[in-house]
C-alpha positions as CSV (number, residue, x, y, z in Angstrom):
1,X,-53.7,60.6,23.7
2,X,-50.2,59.0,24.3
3,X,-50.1,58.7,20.5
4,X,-50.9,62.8,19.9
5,X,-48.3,63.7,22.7
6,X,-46.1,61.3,20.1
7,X,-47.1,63.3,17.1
8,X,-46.4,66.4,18.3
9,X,-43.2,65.7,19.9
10,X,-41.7,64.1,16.2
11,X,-42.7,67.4,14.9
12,X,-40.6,69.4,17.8
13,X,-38.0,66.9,17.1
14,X,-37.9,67.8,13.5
15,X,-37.7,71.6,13.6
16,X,-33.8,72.1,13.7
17,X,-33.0,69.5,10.0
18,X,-33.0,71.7,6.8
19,X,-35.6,69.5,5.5
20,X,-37.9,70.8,7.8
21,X,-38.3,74.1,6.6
22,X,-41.1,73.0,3.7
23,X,-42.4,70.4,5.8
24,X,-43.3,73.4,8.6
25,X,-44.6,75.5,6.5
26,X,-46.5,73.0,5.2
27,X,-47.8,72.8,9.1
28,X,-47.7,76.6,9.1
29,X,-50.7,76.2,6.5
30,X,-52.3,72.9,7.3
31,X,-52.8,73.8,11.6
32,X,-52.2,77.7,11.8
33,X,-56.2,78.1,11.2
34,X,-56.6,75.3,14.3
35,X,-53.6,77.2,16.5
36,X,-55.7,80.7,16.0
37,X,-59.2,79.0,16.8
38,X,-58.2,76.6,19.7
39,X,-55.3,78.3,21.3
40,X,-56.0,81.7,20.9
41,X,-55.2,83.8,23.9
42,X,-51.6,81.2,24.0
43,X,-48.5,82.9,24.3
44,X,-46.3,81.7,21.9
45,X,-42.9,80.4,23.6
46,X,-42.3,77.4,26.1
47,X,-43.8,75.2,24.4
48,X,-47.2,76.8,25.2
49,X,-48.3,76.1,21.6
50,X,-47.6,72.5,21.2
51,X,-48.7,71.7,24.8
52,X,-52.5,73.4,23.8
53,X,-52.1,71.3,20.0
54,X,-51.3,68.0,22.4
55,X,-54.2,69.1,24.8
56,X,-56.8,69.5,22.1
57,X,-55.4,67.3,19.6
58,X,-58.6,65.3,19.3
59,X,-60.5,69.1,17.9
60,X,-57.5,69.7,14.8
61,X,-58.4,69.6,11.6
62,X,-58.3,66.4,9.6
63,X,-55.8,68.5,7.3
64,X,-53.7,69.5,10.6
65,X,-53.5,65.8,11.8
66,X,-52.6,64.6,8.2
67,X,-49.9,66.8,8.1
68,X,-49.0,66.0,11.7
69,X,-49.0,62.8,10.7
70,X,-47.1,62.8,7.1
71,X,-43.9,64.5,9.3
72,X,-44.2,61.9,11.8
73,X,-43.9,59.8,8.8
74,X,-41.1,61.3,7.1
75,X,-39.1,61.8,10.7
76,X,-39.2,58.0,11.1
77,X,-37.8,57.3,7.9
78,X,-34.1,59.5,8.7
């Protein structure tokens, strides 16, 4: 879980570098069918959406997590 709430907070981390822009909507694509199914009824905003992704982290996609994953990757090389 510690790892996940790691995960998700590289990706937060990442959102403001110009680089990011293809890598999120590479996420846009690879998670935005897990963010409709598991946090549906989640008001955007607040961090309500990454706080239900780090909740149920363990019930994304195999695509989502790989892309979770590949911008944890790329973060860690800056």
């Amino acid at each position: 879980m510690l790892r996940s709430i790691f995960v998700i907070a590289a990706l937060a981390a990442g959102m403001a570098a110009s680089t990011a822009n293809a890598q999120d909507a590479t996420l846009r694509q690879a998670c935005g069918a897990d963010v409709r199914t598991l946090c549906a009824g989640i008001m955007p905003g607040g961090g309500r959406i990454k706080q239900c992704m780090v909740e149920k982290f363990d019930q994304l996609s195999d695509g989502c997590k790989a892309a979770l994953k590949d911008k944890q990757a790329l973060q860690g090389s800056k």
